[in-house]
C-alpha positions as CSV (number, residue, x, y, z in Angstrom):
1,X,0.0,0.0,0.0
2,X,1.8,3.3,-1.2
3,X,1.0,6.6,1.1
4,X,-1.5,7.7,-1.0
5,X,-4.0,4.9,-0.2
6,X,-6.0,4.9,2.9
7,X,-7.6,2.3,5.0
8,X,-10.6,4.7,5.8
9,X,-13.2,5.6,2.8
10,X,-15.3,8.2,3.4
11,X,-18.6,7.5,2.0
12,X,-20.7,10.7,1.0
13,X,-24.5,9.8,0.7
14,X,-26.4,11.9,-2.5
15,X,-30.1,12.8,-2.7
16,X,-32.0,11.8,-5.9
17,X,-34.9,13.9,-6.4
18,X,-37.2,11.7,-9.0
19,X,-41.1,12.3,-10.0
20,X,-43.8,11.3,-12.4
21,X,-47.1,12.1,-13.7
22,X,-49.6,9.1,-13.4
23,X,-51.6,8.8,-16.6
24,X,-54.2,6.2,-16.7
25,X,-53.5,3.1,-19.3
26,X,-50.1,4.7,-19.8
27,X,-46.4,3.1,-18.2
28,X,-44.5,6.5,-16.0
29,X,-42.6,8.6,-17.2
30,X,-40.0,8.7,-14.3
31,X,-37.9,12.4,-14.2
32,X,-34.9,13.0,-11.8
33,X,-35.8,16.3,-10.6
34,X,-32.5,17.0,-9.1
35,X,-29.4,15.9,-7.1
36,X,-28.2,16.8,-3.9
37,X,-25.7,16.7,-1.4
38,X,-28.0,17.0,1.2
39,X,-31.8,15.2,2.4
40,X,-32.7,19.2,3.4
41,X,-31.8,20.1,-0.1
42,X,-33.7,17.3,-1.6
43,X,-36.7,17.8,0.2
44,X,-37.0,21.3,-0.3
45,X,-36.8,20.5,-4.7
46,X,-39.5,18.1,-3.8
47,X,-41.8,20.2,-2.1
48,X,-41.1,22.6,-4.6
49,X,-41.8,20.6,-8.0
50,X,-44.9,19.6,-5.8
51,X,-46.4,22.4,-4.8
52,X,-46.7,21.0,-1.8
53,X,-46.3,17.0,-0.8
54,X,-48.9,14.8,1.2
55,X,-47.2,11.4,2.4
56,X,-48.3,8.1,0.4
57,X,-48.6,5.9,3.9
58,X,-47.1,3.2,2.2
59,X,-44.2,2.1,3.5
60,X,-42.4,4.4,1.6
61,X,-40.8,8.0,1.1
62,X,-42.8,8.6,-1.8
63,X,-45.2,11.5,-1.7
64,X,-48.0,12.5,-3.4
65,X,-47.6,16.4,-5.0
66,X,-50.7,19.1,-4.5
67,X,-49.9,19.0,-8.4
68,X,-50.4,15.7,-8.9
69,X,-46.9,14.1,-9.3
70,X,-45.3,11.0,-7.4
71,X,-42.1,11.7,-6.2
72,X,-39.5,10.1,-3.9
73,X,-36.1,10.9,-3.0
74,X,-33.3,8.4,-3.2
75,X,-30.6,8.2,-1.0
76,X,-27.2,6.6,-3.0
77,X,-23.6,6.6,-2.0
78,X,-21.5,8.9,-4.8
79,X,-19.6,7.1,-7.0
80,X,-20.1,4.2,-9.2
81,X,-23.4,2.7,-8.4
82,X,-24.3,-1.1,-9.0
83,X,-27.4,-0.7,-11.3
84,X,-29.4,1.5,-8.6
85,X,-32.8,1.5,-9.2
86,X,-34.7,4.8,-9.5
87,X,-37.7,3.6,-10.4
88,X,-38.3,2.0,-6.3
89,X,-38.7,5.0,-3.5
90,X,-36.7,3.4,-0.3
91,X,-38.4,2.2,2.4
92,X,-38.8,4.4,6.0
């Protein structure tokens, strides 16, 4: 191990803001809205693109919008990402 290297990672966490527009009949359209380096940050783009948000009660962080968007935020480490899926909100 050469000096440069170091036995302690820092992991830094990002905040993927992601929505849609249901449409009857039709599959989503899944947007990411925006990405953060903090949940503060994230939640405030969500609220915004929103107009407001209304929890879902489902086990989830997805919210429903006063505008009528679903959106979630996704926490993911920076960095390469094995095949993260966007399309899932995280659970609470």
């Amino acid at each position: 191990m050469n000096k440069h290297n170091s036995l302690h990672t820092i992991i830094m966490n990002i905040y993927i803001v992601v929505s849609y527009i249901p449409f009857t009949g039709k599959s989503a359209k899944v947007m990411v809205d925006g990405i953060y380096d903090t949940l503060e940050k994230a939640q405030s783009r969500q609220h915004h693109i929103c107009n407001g948000v209304i929890p879902s009660q489902l086990n989830n962080n997805s919210m429903y919008g006063m505008n009528g968007k679903v959106s979630w935020i996704k926490k993911v480490s920076l960095g390469d990402m094995n095949r993260v899926d966007i399309y899932t909100p995280d659970p609470l």
